[in-house]
Structures are given as C-alpha cells and as structure tokens.
Backbone bond lengths (Angstrom), bond angles and torsions (degrees), N, CA, C in turn:
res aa  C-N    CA-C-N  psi(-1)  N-CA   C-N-CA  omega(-1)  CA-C   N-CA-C  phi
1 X - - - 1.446 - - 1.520 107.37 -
2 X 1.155 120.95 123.65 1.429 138.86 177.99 1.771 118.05 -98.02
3 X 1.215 112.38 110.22 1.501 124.38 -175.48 1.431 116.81 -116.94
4 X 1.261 109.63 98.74 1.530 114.13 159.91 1.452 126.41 -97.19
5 X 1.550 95.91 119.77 1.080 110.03 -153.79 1.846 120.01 -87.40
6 X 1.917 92.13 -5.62 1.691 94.14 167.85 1.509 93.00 -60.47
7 X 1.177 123.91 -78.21 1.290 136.97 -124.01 2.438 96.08 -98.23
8 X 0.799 82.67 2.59 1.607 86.02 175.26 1.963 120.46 72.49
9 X 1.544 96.70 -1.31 1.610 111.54 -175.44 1.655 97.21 -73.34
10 X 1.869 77.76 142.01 1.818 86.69 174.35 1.545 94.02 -135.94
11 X 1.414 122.94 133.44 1.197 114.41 178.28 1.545 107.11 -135.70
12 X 1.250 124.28 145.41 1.361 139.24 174.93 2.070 112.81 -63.33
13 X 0.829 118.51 97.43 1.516 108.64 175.51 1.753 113.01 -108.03
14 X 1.413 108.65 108.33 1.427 105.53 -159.63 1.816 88.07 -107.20
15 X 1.336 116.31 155.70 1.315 144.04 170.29 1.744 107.72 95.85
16 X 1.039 106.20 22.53 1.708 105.10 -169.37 1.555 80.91 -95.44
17 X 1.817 120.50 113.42 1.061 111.87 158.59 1.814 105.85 -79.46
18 X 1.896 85.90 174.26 1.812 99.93 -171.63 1.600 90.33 -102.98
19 X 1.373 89.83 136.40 1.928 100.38 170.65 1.837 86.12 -92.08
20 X 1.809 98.04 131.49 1.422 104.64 168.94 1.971 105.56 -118.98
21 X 1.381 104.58 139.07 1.705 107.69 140.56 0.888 135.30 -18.94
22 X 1.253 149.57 -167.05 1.604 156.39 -143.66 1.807 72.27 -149.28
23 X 1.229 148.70 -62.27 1.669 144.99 -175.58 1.465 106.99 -66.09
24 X 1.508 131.33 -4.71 1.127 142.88 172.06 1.640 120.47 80.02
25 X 1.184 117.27 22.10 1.473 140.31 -155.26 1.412 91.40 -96.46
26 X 1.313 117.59 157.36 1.880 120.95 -168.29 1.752 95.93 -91.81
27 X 1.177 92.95 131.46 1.814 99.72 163.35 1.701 119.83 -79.68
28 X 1.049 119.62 92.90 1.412 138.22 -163.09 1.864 105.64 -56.89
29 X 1.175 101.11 -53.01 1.442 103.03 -169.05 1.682 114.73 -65.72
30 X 1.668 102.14 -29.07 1.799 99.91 -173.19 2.124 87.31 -76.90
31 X 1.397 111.83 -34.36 1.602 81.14 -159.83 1.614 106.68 -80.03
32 X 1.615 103.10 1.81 2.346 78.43 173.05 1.221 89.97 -97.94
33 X 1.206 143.30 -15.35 1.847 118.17 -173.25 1.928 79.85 -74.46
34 X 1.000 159.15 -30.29 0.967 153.16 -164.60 1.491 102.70 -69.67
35 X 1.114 120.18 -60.10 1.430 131.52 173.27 1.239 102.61 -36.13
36 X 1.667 115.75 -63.10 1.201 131.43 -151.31 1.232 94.78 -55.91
37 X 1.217 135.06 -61.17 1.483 149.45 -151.63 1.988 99.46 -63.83
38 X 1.168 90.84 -32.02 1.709 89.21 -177.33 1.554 122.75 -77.99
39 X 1.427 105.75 4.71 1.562 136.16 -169.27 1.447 119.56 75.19
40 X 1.950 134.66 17.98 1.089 129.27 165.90 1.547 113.23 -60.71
41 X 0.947 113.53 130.93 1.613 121.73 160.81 1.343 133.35 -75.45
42 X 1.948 97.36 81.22 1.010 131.69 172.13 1.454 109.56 -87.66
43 X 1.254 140.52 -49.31 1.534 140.10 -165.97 1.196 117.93 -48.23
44 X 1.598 123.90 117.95 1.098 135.99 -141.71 1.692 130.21 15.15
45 X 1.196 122.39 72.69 1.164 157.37 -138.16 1.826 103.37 -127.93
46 X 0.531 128.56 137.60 1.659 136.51 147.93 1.846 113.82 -84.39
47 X 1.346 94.54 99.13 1.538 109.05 168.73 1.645 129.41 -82.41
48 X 1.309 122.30 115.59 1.591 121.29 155.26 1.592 124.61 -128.85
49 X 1.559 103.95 148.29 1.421 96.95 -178.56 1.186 100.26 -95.24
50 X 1.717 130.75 168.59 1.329 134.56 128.81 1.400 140.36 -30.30
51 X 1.210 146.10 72.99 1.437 152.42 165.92 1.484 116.82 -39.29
52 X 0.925 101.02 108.85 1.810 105.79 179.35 1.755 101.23 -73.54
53 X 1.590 113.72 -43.59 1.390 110.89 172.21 0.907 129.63 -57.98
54 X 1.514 110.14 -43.08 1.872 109.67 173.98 1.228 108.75 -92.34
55 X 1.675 138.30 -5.33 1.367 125.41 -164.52 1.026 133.64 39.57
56 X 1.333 108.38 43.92 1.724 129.98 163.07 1.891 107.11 -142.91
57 X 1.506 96.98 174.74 1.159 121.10 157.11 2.280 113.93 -62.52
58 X 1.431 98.34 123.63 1.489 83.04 175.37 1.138 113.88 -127.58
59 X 1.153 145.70 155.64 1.711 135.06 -167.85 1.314 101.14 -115.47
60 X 1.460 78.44 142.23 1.667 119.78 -178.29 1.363 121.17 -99.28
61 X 1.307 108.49 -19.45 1.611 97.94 -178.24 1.712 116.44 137.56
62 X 1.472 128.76 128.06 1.477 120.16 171.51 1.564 94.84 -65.34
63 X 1.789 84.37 132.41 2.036 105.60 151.28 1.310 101.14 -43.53
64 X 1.814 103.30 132.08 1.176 136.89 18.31 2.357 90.73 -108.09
65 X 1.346 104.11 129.53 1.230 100.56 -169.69 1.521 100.42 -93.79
66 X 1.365 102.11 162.46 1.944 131.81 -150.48 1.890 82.01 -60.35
67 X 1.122 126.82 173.50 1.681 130.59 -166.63 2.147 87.13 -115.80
68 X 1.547 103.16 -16.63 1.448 99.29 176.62 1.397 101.33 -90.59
69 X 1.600 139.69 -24.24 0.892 117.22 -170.81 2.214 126.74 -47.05
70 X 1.207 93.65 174.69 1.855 83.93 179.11 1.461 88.67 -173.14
71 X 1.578 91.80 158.62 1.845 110.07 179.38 1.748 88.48 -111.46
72 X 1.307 118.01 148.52 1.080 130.43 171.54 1.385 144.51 -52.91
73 X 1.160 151.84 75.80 1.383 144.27 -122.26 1.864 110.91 -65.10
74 X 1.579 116.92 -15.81 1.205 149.53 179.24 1.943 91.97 -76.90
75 X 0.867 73.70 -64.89 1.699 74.77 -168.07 1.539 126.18 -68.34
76 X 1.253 132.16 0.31 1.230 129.29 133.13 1.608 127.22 -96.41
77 X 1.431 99.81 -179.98 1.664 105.21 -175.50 1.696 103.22 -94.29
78 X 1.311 122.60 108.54 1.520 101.03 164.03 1.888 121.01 -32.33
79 X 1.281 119.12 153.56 1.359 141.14 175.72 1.763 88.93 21.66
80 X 1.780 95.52 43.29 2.008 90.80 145.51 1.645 106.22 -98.46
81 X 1.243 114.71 -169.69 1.715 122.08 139.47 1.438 115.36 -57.80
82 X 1.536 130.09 120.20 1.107 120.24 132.36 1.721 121.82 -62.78
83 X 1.211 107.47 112.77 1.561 117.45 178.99 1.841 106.34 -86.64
84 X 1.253 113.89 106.23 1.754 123.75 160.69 1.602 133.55 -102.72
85 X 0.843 69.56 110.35 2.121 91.77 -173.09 1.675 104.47 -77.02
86 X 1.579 109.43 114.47 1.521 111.97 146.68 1.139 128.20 -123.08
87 X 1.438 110.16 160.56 0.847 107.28 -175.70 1.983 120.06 -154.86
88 X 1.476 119.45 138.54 1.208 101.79 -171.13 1.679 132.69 -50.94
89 X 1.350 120.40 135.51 1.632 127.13 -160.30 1.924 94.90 -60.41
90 X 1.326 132.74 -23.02 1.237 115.43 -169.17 1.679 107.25 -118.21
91 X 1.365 94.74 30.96 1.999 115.82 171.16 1.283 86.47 -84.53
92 X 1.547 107.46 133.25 1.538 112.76 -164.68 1.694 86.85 -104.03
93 X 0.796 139.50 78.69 1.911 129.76 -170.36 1.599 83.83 -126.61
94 X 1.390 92.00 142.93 1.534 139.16 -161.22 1.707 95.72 -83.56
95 X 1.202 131.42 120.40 1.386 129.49 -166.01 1.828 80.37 -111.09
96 X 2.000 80.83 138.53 1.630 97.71 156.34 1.096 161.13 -83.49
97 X 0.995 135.05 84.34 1.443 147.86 -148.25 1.479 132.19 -47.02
C-alpha cells in the first residue's frame, strides 16, 4: 500500500515482489526505485513504513535510500500489506518521538 502523504492518496500496488536478505528482512532501496519506476513520487521524498511492532509509521530514510538499508523481517506480517508513507522532504511535520 502506497501513501502519499502531500496529497492524502493511498493506493494498493499488488505484484511488487519484496527483495529479501539472507536474515529475510525486506530490501528497502530495490522496492522504491520499484515504485519509482511505476511513476509514484518517490524522488527525493521522505520514506516510512508501517511497524506492526511499534504501531506507527517509522522512517526509513530521504530518496534515494542507502542499498543496505532494510525493514525488519519481525516487523511486518507475512502475506499482509506492506504500507509506505511519502512524503515531501520540505513538509515541515513534527516527527514522533
């Protein structure tokens, strides 16, 4: 699930497989150039996923993100939605602590 958070759109994007680790943890950077490629407006973007552990949005990193970054294999639901939040880099929003 894809959430842009200028404009309030949330859209379902189904067949995007997840590149995983050898620890089975999601490879973050292949799935937004993936996004990217589908024309979401990710490029230089402020990225977060959904945390099932913390039950929030958690950030990942301004576009273009590290090729080591990773989401936790713990921290999502197998065959749930991964839910990804962007949002523009000069959205002045108050991060939660």
């Amino acid at each position: 699930m894809f959430h842009n958070d200028i404009t309030q759109d949330r859209e379902l994007i189904k067949g995007v497989e997840l590149e995983r680790d050898k620890f089975q943890n999601v490879k973050v950077a292949g799935l937004i150039r993936r996004i990217a490629d589908l024309g979401y407006p990710v490029r230089g973007a402020v990225i977060s996923y959904y945390s099932v552990t913390e039950d929030c949005y958690v950030l990942i990193g301004k576009d273009p993100i590290d090729d080591l970054a990773t989401i936790q294999n713990d921290d999502i639901i197998e065959n749930q939605r991964l839910m990804i939040k962007c949002r523009s880099a000069g959205n002045n929003i108050s991060p939660q602590l």
